[in-house]
C-alpha positions as CSV (number, residue, x, y, z in Angstrom):
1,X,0.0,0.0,0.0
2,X,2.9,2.7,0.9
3,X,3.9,4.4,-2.2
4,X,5.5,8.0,-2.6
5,X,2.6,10.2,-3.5
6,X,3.6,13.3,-5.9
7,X,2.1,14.9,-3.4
8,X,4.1,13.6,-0.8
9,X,7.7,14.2,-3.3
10,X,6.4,18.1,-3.6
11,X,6.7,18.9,0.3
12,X,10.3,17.0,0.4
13,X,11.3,19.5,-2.5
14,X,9.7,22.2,-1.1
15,X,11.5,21.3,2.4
16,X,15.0,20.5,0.6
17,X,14.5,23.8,-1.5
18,X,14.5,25.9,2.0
19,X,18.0,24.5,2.3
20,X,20.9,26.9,0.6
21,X,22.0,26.1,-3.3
22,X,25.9,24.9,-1.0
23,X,23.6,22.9,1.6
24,X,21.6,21.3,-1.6
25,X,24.7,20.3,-3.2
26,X,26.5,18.6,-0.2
27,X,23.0,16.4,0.4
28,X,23.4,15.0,-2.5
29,X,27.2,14.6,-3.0
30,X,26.9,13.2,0.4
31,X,24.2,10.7,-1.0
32,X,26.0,9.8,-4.2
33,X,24.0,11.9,-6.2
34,X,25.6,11.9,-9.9
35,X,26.4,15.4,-10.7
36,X,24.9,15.1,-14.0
37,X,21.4,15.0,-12.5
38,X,22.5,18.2,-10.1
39,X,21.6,20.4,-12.7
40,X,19.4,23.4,-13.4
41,X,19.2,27.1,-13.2
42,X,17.5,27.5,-9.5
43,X,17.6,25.3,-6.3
44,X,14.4,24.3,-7.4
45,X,15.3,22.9,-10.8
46,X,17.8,21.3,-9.9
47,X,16.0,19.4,-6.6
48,X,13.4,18.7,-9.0
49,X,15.2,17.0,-12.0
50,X,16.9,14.8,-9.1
51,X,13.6,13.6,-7.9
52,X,11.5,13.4,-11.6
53,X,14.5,11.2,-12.4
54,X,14.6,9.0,-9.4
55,X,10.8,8.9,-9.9
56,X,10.6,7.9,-13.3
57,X,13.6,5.1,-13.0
58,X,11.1,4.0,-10.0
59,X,14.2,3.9,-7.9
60,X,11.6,5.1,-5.2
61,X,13.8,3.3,-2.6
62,X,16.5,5.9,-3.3
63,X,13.6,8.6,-2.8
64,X,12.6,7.4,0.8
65,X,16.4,7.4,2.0
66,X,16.5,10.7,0.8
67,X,13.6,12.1,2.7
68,X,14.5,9.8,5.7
69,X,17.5,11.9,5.7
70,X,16.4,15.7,5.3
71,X,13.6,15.1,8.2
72,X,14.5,16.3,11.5
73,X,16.1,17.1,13.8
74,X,15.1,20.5,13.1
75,X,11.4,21.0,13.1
76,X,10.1,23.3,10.7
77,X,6.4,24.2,8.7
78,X,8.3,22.7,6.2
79,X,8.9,19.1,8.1
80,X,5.7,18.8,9.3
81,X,4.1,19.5,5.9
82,X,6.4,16.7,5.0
83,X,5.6,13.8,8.2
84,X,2.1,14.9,7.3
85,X,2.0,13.3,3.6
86,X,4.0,10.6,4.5
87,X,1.9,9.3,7.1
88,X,-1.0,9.7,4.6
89,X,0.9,7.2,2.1
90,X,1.6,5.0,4.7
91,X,5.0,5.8,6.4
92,X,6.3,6.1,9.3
93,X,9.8,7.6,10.4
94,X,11.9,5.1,12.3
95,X,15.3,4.8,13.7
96,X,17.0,3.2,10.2
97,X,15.1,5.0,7.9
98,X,11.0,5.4,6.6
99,X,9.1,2.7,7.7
100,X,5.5,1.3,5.9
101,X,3.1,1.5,8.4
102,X,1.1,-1.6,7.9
103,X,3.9,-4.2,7.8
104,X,4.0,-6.7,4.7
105,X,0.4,-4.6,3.2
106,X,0.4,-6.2,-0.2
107,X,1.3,-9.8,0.9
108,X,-1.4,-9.5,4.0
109,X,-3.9,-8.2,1.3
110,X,-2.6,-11.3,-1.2
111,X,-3.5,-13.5,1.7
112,X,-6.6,-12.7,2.2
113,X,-7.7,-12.8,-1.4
114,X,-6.0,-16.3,-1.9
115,X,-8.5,-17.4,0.6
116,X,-11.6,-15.9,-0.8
117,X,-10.4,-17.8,-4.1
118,X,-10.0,-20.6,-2.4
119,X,-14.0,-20.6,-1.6
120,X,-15.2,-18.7,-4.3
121,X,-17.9,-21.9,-4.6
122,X,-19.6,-20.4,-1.6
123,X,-18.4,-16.9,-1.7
124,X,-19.1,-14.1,-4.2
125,X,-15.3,-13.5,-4.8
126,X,-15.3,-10.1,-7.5
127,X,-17.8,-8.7,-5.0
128,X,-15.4,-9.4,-2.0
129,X,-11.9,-8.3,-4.1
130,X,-13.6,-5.2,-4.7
131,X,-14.6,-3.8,-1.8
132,X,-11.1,-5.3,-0.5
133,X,-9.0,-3.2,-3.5
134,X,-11.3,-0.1,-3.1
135,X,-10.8,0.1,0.8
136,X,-6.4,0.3,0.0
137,X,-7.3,2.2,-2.7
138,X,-9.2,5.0,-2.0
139,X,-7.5,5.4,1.6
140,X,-4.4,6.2,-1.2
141,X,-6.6,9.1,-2.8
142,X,-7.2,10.2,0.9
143,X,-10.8,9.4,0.6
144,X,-11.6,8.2,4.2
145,X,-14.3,7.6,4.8
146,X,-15.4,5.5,1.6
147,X,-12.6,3.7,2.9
148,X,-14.1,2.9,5.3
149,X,-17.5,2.3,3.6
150,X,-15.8,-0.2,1.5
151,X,-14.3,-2.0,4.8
152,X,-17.7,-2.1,6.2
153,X,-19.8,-3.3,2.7
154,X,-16.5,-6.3,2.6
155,X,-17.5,-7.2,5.9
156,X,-21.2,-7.3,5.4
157,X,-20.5,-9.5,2.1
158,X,-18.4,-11.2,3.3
159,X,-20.3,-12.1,7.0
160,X,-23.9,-13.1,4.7
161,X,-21.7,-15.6,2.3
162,X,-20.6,-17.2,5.1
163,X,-23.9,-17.5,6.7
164,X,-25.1,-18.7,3.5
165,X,-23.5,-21.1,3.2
166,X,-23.4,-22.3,6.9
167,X,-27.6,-22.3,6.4
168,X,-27.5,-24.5,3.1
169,X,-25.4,-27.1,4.6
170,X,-27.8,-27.1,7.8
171,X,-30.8,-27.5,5.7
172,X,-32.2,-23.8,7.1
173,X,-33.6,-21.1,5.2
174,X,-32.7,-18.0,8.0
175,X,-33.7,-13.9,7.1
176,X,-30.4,-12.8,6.1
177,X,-31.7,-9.4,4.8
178,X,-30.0,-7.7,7.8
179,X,-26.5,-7.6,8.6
180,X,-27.5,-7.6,12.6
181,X,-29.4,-10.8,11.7
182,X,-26.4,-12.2,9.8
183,X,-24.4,-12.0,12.4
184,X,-26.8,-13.3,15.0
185,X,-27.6,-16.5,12.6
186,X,-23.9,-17.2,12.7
187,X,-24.0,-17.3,16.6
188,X,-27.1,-19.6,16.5
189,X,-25.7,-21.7,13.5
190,X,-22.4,-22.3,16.5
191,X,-20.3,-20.7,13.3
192,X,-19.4,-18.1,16.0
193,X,-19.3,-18.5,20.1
194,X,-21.0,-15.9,22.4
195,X,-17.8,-13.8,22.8
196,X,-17.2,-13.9,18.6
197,X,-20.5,-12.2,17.9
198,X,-20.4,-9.5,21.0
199,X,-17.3,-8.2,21.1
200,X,-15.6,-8.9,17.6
201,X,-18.1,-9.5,14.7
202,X,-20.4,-6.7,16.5
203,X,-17.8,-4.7,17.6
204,X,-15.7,-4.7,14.2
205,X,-19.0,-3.8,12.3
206,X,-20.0,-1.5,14.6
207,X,-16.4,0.4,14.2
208,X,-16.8,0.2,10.7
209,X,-20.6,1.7,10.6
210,X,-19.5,5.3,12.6
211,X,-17.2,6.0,9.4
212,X,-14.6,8.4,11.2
213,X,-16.6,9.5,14.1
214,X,-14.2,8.2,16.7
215,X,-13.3,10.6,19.2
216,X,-9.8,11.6,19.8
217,X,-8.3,10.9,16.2
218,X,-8.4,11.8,13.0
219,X,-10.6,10.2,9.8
220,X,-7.4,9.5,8.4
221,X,-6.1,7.8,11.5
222,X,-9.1,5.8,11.3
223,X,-9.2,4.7,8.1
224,X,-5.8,3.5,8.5
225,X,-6.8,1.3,11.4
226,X,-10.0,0.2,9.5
227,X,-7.5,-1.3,6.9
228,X,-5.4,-3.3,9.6
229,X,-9.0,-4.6,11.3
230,X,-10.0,-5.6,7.4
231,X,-7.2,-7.8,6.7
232,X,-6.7,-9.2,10.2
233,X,-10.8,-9.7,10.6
234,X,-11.4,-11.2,7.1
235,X,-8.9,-13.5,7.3
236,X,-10.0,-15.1,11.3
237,X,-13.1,-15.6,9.6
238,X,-11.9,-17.3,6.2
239,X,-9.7,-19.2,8.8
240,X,-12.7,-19.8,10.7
241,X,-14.7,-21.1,7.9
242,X,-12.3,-23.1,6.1
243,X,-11.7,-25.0,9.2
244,X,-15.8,-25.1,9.7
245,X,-16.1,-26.7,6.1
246,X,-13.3,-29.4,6.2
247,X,-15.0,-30.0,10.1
248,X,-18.4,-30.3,8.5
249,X,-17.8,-32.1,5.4
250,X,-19.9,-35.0,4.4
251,X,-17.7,-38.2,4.3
């Protein structure tokens, strides 16, 4: 999920800019910089060509030890413009250098996919990948809180396949019309325990449904923890239910 937004690139040339043309030139020599790409007629030229070039040869690894290196110590507008946008594509600063903030994102994501595939006989799997792809990708166009609408509809989806499928192998026909009634079928059904549906299926829908209004952070702070629930939620229940089918399976 963590890319360098342009965005994100602007405010680290802005904040490298503030630096003098002698200080701009030492960064980079000190970085191994080739002087050929050190070139321009203003600090800003030349700080730019440096980055469109790193940019476009997608040497974006070379990008993040840059801007690792110009943060702080000292704090300026600048540097807090600049923690700002990273933290919206996903980084965090840490002691060796910028740090994604949801560890292994694209293989946690993978996982959970490979699983819906696995079932896709019992679970509607383009519905589920794309509320699962729209949730990462939206939260990159700092949309939050569809997002977090995306996280929520997953859930719902995913929750009523499940129960769907739990109910056709018990020979039941329940009202699934309402996710509340999906989730309570999936107690009944013994799919989840009494602790399941209170505190996490309710409690992770119920997170999901108030969309940003969580006091004492921000909607982006809370989309970002919507995506970590997602992937760690959707994958105890395709867990859960793979386990329930090979349990259940007629011999």
């Amino acid at each position: 999920m963590a890319r360098l937004s342009r965005k994100t690139l602007g405010a680290a040339i802005r904040y490298l800019v503030s630096r003098s043309g002698t200080g701009i030139d030492q960064f980079f020599y000190e970085r191994e910089i080739p002087d050929d790409m050190n070139v321009g007629n203003s600090k800003l030229a030349r700080v730019m060509r440096v980055f469109r070039i790193l940019e476009n040869d997608g040497k974006y690894d070379v990008l993040e030890r840059l801007i690792f290196d110009m943060l702080p110590p000292r704090t300026t507008d600048q540097s807090r413009e600049l923690e700002t946008d990273l933290a919206r594509d996903g980084f965090v600063q840490a002691e060796r250098g910028l740090a994604k903030d949801v560890p292994r994102a694209e293989e946690s994501r993978t996982a959970v996919e490979i699983l819906i595939e696995r079932h896709a006989e019992d679970l509607d799997e383009k519905t589920l990948v794309h509320h699962l792809r729209e949730n990462v990708d939206l939260f990159s166009q700092e949309k939050w809180d569809s997002s977090i609408g995306h996280a929520r509809n997953f859930v719902e989806q995913l929750l009523r396949d499940v129960a769907q499928a739990v109910a056709k192998q018990r020979g039941e026909t329940p009202d699934l019309r309402m996710p509340m009634r999906v989730r309570q079928y999936l107690q009944d059904a013994g799919f989840f325990d009494k602790a399941e549906h209170d505190k996490l299926a309710n409690g992770v829908y119920g997170y999901f449904s108030e969309e940003g209004s969580h006091p004492g952070i921000s909607t982006h702070s809370a989309a970002r923890v919507c995506i970590h629930i997602l992937w760690a939620f959707g994958y105890y229940v395709l867990e859960k239910f793979e386990n329930w089918k090979a349990r259940t399976a007629r011999p």
